[in-house]
C-alpha positions as CSV (number, residue, x, y, z in Angstrom):
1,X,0.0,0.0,0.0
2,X,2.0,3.2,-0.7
3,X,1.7,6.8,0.6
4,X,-1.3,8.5,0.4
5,X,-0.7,12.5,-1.2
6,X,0.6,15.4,1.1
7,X,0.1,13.0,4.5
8,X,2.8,12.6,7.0
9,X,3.2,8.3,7.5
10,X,4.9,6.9,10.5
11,X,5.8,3.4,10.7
12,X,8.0,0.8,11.9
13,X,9.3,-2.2,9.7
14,X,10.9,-3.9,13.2
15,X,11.3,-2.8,16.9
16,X,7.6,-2.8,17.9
17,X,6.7,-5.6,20.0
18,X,10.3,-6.8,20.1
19,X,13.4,-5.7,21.4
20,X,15.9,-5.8,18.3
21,X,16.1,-5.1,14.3
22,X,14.8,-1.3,14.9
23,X,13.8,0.1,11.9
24,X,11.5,3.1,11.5
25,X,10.4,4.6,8.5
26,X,8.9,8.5,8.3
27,X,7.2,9.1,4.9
28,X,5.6,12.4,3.7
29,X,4.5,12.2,0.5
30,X,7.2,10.9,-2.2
31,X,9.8,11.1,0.7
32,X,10.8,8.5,2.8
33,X,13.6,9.0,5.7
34,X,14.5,5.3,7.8
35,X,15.9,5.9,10.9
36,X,18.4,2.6,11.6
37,X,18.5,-0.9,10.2
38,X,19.4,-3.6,13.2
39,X,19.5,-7.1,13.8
40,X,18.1,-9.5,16.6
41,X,19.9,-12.5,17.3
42,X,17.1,-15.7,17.0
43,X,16.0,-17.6,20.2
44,X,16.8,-21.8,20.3
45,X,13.6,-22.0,18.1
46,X,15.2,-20.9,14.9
47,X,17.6,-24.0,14.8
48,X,20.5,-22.6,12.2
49,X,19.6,-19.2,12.1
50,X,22.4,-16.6,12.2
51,X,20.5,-13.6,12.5
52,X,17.4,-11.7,12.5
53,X,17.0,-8.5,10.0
54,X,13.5,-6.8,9.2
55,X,11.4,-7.6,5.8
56,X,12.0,-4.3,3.4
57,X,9.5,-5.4,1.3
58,X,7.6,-2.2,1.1
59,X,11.0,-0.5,0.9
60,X,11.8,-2.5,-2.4
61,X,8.5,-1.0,-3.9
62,X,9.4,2.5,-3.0
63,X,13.0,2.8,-3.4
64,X,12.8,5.7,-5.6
65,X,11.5,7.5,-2.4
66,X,14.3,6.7,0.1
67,X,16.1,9.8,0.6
68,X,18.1,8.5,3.7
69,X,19.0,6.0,6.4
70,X,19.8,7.8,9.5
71,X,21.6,5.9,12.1
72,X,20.9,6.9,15.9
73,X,23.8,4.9,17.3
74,X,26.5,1.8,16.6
75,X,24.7,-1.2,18.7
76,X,24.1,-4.2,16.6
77,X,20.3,-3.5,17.0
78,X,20.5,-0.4,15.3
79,X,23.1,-1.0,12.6
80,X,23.6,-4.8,12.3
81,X,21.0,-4.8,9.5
82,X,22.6,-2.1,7.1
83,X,24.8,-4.3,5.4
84,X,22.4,-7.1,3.9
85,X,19.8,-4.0,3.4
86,X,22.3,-2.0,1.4
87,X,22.9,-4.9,-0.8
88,X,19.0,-4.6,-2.1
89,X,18.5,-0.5,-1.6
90,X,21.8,1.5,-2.0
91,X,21.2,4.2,0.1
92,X,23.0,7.2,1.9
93,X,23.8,6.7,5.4
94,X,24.2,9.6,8.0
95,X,25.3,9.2,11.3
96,X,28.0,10.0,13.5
97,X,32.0,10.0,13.4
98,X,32.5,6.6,16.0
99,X,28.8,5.1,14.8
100,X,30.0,5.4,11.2
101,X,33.3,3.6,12.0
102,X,31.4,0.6,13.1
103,X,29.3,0.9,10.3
104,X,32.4,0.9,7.9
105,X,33.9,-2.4,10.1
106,X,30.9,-4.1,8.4
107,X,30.7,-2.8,5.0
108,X,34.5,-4.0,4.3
109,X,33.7,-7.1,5.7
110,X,30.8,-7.2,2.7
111,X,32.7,-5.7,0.4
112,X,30.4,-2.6,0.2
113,X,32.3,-0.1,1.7
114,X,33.5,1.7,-2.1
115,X,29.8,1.9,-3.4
116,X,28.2,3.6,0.0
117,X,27.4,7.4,0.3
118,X,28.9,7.7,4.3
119,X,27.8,11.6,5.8
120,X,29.3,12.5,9.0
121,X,26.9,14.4,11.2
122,X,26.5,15.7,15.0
123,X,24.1,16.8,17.0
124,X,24.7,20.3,15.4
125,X,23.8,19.3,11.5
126,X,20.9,20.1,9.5
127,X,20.0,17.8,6.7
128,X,16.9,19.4,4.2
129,X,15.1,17.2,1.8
130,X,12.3,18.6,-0.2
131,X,9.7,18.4,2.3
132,X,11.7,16.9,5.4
133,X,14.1,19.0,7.4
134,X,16.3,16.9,9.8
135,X,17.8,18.2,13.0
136,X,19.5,16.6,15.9
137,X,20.2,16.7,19.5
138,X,22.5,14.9,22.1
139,X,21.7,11.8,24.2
140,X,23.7,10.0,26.9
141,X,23.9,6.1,26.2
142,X,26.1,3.2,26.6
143,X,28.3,3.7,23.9
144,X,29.6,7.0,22.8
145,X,28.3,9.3,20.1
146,X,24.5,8.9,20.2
147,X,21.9,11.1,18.6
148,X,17.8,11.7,19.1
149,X,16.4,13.1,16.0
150,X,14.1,16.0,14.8
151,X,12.3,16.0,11.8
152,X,10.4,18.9,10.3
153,X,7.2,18.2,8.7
154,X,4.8,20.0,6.7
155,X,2.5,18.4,9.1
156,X,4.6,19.8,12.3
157,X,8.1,18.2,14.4
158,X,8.0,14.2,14.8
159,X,10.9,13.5,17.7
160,X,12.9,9.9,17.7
161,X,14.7,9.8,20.5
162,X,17.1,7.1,20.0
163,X,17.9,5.0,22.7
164,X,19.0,6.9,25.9
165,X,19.0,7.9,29.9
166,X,19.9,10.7,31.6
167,X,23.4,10.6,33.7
168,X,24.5,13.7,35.2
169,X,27.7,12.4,36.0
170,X,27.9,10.4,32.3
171,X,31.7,8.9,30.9
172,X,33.3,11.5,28.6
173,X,31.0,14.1,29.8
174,X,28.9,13.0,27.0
175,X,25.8,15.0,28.7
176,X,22.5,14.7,27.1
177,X,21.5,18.2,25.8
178,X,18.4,18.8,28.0
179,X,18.5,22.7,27.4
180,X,17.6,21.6,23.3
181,X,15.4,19.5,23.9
182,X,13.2,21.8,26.0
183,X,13.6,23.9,23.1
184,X,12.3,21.7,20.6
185,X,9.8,20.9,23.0
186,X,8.9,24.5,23.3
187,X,8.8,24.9,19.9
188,X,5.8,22.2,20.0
189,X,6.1,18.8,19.3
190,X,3.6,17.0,16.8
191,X,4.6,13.2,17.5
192,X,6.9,11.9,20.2
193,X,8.5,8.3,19.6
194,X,10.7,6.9,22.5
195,X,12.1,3.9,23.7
196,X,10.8,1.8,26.2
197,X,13.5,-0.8,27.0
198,X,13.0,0.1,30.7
199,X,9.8,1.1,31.1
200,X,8.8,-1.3,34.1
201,X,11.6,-0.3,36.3
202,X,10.9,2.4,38.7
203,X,13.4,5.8,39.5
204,X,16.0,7.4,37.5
205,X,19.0,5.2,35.9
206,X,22.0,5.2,38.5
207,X,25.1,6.8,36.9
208,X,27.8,5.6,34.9
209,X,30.4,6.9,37.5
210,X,29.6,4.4,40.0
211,X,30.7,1.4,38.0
212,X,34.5,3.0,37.1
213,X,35.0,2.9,41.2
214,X,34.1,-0.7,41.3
215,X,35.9,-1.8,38.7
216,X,39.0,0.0,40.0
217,X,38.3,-1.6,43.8
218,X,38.1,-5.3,41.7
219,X,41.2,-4.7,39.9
220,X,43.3,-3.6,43.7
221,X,41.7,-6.7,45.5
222,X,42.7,-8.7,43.1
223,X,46.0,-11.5,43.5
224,X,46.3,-12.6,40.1
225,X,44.9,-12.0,36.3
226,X,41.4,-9.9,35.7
227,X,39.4,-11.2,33.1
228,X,36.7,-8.5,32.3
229,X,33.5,-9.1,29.8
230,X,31.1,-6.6,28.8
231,X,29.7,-5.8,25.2
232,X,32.4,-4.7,22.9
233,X,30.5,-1.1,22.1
234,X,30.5,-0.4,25.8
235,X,33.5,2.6,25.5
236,X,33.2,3.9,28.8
237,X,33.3,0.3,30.3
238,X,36.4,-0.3,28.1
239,X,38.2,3.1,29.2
240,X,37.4,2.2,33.1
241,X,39.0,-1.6,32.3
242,X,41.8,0.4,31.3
243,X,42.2,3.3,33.8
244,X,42.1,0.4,36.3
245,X,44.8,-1.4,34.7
246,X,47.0,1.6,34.5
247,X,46.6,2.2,38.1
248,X,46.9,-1.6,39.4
249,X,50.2,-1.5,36.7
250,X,48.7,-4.4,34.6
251,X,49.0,-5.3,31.0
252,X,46.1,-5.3,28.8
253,X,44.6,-8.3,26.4
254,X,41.6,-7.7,24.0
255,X,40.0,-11.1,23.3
256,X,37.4,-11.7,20.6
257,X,37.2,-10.2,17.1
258,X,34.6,-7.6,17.6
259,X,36.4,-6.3,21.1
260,X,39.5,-6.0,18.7
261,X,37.7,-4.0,15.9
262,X,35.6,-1.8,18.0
263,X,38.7,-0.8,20.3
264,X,40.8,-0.1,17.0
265,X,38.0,2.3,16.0
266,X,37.6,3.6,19.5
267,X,41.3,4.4,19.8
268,X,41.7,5.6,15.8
269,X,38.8,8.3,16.6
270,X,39.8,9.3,19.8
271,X,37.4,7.7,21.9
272,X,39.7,6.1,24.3
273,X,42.5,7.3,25.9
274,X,45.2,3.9,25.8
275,X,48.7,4.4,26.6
276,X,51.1,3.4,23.8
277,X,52.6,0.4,24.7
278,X,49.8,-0.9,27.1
279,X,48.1,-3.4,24.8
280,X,49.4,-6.5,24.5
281,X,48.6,-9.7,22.3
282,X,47.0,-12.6,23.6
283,X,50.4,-15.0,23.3
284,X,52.4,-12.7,25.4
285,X,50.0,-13.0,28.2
286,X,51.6,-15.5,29.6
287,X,55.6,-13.7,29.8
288,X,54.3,-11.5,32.2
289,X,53.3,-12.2,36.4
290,X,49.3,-12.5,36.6
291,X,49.1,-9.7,38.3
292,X,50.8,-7.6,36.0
293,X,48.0,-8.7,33.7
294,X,44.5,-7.9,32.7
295,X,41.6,-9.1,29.9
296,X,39.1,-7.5,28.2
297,X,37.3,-9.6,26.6
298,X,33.8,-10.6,24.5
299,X,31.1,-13.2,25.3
300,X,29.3,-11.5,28.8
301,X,25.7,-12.4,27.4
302,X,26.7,-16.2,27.3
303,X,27.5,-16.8,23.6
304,X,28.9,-19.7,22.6
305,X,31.8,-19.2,20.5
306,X,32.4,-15.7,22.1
307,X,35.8,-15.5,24.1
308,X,34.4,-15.8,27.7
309,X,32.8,-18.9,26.9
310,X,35.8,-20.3,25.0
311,X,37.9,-19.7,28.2
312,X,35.7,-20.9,30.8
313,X,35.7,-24.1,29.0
314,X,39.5,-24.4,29.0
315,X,39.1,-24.4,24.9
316,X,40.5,-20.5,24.1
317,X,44.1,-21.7,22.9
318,X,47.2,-20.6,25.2
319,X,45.0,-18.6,27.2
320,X,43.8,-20.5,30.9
321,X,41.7,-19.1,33.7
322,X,43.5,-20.2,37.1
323,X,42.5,-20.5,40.4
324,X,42.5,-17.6,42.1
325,X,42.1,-15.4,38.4
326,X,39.2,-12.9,38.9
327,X,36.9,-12.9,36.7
328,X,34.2,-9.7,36.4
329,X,30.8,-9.7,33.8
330,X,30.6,-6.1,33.6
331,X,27.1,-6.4,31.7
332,X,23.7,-7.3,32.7
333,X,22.2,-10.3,30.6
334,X,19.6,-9.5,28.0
335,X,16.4,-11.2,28.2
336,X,16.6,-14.9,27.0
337,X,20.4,-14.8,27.9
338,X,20.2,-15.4,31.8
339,X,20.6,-19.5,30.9
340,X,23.8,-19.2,29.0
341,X,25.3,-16.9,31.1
342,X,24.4,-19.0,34.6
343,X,26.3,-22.1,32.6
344,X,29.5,-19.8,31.9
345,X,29.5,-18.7,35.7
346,X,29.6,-22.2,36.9
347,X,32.1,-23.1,34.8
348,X,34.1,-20.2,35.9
349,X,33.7,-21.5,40.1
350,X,34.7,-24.8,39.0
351,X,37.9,-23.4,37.5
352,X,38.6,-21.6,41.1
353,X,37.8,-18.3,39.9
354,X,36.4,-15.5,41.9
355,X,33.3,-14.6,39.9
356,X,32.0,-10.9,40.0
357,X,28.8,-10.9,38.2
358,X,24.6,-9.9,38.4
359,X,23.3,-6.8,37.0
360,X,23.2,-3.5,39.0
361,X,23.5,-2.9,42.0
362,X,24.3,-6.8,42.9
363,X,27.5,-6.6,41.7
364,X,28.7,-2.5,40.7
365,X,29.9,-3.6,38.3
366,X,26.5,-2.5,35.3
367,X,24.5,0.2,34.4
368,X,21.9,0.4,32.0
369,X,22.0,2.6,29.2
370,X,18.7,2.4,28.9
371,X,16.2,5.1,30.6
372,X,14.5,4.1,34.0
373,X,10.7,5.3,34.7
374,X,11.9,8.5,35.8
375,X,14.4,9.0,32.5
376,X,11.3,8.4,30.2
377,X,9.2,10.7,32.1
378,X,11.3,13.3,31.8
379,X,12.1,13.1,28.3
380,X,8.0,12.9,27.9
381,X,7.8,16.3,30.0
382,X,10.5,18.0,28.0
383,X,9.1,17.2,24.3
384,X,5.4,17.9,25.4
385,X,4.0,15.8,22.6
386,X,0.6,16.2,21.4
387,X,1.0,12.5,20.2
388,X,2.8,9.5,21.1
389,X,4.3,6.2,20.1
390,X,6.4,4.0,22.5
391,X,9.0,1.9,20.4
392,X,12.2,-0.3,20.9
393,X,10.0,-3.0,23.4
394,X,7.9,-5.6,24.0
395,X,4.0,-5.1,24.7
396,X,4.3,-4.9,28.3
397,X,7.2,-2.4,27.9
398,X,5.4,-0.4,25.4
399,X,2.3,-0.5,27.8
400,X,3.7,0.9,30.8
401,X,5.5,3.7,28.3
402,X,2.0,4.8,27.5
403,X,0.7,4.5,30.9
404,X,4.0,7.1,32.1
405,X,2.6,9.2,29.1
406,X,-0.3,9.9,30.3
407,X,0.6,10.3,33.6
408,X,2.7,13.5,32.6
409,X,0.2,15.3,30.5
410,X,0.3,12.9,26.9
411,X,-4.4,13.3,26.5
412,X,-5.8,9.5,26.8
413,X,-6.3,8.7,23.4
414,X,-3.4,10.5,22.0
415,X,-0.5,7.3,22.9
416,X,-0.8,4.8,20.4
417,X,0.7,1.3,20.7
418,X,1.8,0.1,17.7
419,X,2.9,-3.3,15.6
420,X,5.7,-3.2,12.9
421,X,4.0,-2.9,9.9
422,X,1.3,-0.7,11.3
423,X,0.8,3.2,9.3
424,X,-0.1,6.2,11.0
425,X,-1.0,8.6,8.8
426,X,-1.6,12.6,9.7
427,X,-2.9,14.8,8.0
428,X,-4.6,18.1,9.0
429,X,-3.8,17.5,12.5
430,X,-6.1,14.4,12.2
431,X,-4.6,10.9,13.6
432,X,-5.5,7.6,11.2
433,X,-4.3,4.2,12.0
434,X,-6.3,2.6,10.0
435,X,-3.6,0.4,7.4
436,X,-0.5,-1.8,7.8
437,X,2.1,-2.7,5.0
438,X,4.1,-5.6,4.7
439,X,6.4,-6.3,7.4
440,X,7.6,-9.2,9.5
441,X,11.0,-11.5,9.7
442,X,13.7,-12.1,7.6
443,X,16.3,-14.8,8.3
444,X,19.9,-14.7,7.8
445,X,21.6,-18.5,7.5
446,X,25.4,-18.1,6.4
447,X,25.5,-16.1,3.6
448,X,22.1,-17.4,2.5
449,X,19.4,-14.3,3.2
450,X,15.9,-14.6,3.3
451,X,15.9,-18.3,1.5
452,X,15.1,-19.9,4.9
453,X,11.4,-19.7,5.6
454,X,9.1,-21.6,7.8
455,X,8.6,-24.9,6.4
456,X,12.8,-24.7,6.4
457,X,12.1,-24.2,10.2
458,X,9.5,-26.7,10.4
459,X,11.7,-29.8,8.8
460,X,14.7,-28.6,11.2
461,X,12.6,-28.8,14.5
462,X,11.5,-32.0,13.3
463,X,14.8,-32.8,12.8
464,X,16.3,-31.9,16.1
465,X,13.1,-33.4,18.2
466,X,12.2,-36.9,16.8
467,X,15.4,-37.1,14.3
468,X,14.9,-38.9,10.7
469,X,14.2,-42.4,8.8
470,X,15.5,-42.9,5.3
471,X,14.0,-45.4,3.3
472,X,16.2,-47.3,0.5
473,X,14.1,-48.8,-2.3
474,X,15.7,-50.7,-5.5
475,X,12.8,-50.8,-7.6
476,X,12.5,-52.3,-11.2
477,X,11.4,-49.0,-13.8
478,X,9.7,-51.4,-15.9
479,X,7.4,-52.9,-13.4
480,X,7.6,-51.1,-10.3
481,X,8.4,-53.8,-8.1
482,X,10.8,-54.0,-5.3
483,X,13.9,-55.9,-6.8
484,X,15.5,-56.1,-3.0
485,X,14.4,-55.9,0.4
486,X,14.2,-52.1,1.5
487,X,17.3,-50.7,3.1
488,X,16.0,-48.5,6.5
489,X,18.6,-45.8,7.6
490,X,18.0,-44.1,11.3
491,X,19.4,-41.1,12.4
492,X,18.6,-39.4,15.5
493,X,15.3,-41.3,16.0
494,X,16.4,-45.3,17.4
495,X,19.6,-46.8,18.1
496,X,19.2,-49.3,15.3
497,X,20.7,-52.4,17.0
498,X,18.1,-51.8,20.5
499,X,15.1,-51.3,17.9
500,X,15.9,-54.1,14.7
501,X,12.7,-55.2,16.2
502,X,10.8,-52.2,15.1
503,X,12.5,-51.8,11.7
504,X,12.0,-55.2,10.5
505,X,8.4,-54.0,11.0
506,X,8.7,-51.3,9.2
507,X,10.6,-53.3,6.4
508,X,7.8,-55.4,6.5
509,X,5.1,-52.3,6.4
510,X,6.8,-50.9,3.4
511,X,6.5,-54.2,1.1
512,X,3.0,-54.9,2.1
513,X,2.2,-51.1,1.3
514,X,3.9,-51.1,-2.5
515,X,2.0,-54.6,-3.4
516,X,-1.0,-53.2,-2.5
517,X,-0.6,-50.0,-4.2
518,X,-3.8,-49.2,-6.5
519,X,-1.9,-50.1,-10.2
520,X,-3.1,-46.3,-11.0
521,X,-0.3,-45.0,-7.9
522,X,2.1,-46.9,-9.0
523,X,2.9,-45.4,-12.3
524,X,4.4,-42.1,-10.0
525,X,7.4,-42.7,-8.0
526,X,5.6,-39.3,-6.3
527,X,2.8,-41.2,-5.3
528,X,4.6,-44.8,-3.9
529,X,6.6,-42.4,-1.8
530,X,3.5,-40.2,-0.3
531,X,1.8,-44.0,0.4
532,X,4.7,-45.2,2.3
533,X,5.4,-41.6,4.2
534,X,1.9,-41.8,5.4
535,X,1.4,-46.0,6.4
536,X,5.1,-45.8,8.1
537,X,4.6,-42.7,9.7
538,X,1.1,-43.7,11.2
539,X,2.9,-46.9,12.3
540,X,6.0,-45.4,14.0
541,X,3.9,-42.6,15.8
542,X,1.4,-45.5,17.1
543,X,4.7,-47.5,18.6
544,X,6.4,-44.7,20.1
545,X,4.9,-41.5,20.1
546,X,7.1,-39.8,17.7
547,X,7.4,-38.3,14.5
548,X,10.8,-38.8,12.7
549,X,10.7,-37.4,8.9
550,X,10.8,-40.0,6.6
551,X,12.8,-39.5,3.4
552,X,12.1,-42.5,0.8
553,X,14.6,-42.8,-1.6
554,X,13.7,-44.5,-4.6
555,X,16.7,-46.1,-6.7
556,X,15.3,-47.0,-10.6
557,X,17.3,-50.4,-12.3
């Protein structure tokens, strides 16, 4: 469904209902601006699947209107997307000088980095389209360089907000700009969209400052090596790992390829402040005293192949965790990670580690950057919108975000919760939500995009839950009869020599079926297979409550 003349359209093709793959889309007319283009990493569900992205279907129809993507920070769920999107749209990207360094880390590794428009911009640039001005201000975040955004409508201001809090005491005074944003809010402020990661949790964010005194205290108490996890886009985090290591006179090791990159950047742009000389690689770790040493490294939500896991396994090559090694998660888990993690902190207590870890206050050792209760209705009271639209959460997130909205002055009515595909359209003043466009999940599986749908899914959960039964059949192609006695392969469904029993039966199942095949089915090797998928799968199911697929495999002679 495309844009309907001279109104302003807000929609969002992924970060309703869902935290990940946030991609927004503002239309007026024959203009259309995106705001980011992230990933989400899939749940044990999606057996195979890589990665997450969001379906630019309605994109692809109206990429003649794209003006711009506009990127509000680096984190994976706001840029993670841009490479396997530019590779179907090729559009201009604007975002900031450390956000577009990450975003340039992916498009080499794609090969797309020569054939993209990159525009540096900060919280002082205007960008003017035909109908859509685009302005920006400053928010405080978890990583550094992080933008809200303004955009000036025909139809009056629309605010993102990006993801943010506010921290009065923030890491490299990177102050949220309250003093513009009570301006734009003065100004007046048509439609309001905000994040709601945190809208459950009551009071105001606690400040990044606390955490760098923790860390530091860790680091002193400590006898031997530090081993430090947190996300690799976590700057400040980094430059507190490292101001503690200069004052406890350790050493410092980066672990995992993403804490390698995004520290290059960091350090290349000015980000962080590392003294020359003070890195070391990971095979001289071990030529200097353990307490002379310390880690930073990837894999704090629990990830598998990340470096923290790797290590507390004993399986990260010429790299050991010790007893008596301190080991700090200096990040909360995400929701759906708690499991992974809990398994990586045993593992470090049965290596003789002392383990630092749990979110907040538990530990000192995390802060959100995500705005508390408090945060969100503060940014509410500055912006004064006459509408609004909670994004960047699940339903429950999005529901108390419109319940804090209210609260501070948003009319009832006026707070809209939204799905992704789901079109606001304005015009006149006058709210519509009255029509969607395409939108939904796209799946990423090696270099494979999109090509894995459901009934892909469907056959793998099979797969992994019952396992599979091939069926061998030497049949004669003049008369379709079974010239030897079938050949019946398990694999992940019985242990063939406890259950020769059961297969014989089967074996048995399969003859009886094909000799009393109606002559008509037995002209189509389609149709013998669909009869013995059906008699052998009824049979199975009624002997042991399970559902293996069955795979005949018809060989002609």
């Amino acid at each position: 469904m495309g844009a309907i003349e001279n109104t302003l359209s807000i929609f969002a093709l992924g970060g309703l209902n869902e935290i990940g793959k946030n991609m927004y889309c503002i239309q007026y007319g024959e203009e259309i601006v995106i705001i980011d283009c992230g990933n989400k990493f899939p749940d044990e569900s999606l057996l195979g699947i890589d990665l997450i992205i969001a379906d630019v279907g309605y994109l692809l129809e109206n990429q003649d209107k794209i003006k711009a993507l506009i990127v509000t920070h680096g984190h994976e769920d706001h840029i993670g997307g841009i490479p396997f999107f530019l590779k179907k749209i090729n559009v201009p990207i604007y975002a900031t000088r450390f956000t577009l360094g990450l975003i340039e880390l992916k498009l080499k590794e794609h090969k797309l980095l020569r054939e993209t428009e990159l525009f540096e911009v900060n919280a002082n640039s205007n960008i003017n389209f035909d109908k859509i001005d685009v302005n920006f201000f400053k928010v405080t975040h978890s990583i550094p360089d992080c933008l809200g955004v303004v955009f000036d409508t025909p139809e009056g201001k629309i605010v993102h907000t990006g993801d943010f809090k506010f921290d009065l005491t923030p890491a490299r005074n990177e102050h949220s700009d309250i003093h513009k944003m009570a301006e734009i809010g003065k100004e007046g402020v048509l439609l309001l969209l905000s994040e709601s990661t945190n809208a459950e949790r009551p009071g105001s964010t606690p400040s990044e400052q606390m955490v760098g005194e923790h860390v530091k205290q860790a680091f002193i108490k400590a006898d031997r090596k530090v081993i430090l996890s947190t996300f690799a886009s976590n700057i400040s985090r980094v430059q507190q790992t490292v101001d503690a290591a200069i004052e406890t006179g350790r050493k410092l090791a980066l672990l995992g390829r993403s804490m390698v990159n995004v520290v290059g950047v960091a350090i290349e742009r000015g980000y962080l402040d590392v003294p020359e000389g003070m890195i070391i690689e990971p095979n001289q770790i071990n030529e200097f005293p353990p307490e002379k040493v310390a880690i930073l490294c990837t894999g704090s939500q629990g990830e598998v192949m990340a470096a923290l896991s790797r290590l507390s396994t004993g399986d990260y090559i010429g790299v050991e965790i010790l007893a008596g090694d301190t080991v700090i998660l200096a990040a909360g888990p995400i929701p759906g990670n708690e499991k992974n993690v809990t398994r990586i902190v045993d593992n470090l207590f049965a290596l003789g580690a002392n383990v630092i870890y749990g979110s907040g206050s538990s530990s000192g050792m995390h802060v959100s950057g995500h705005g508390y209760q408090e945060d969100l209705k503060l940014m509410l009271t500055l912006m004064k919108p006459k509408y609004f639209i909670p994004i960047h959460g699940e339903y429950r997130m999005l529901h108390h975000h419109r319940l804090l909205a209210e609260a501070v002055g948003v009319a009832e009515g006026n707070s809209l919760i939204l799905k992704n595909g789901d079109v606001v359209d304005i015009k006149n003043g006058e709210v519509r939500h009255t029509r969607k466009i395409q939108a939904g999940n796209t799946y990423v599986d090696g270099i494979g995009v999109g090509d894995v749908g459901e009934i892909v899914l469907r056959d793998r959960r099979q797969l992994s839950e019952d396992g599979m039964l091939v069926i061998v059949l030497t049949m004669s192609k003049s008369d379709k009869k079974l010239v030897t006695e079938p050949d019946t392969i398990s694999r992940g469904f019985v242990y063939v020599k406890n259950s020769a029993a059961l297969l014989q039966d089967v074996n048995k199942l399969i003859v009886k079926t094909i000799n009393t095949l109606p002559d008509a089915d037995k002209k189509e090797w389609g149709m013998i297979k669909q009869h013995i998928k059906k008699a052998v799968g009824q049979h199975l199911f009624a002997q042991t409550k399970k559902k293996p697929m069955i795979l005949p495999i018809i060989i002609e002679v």
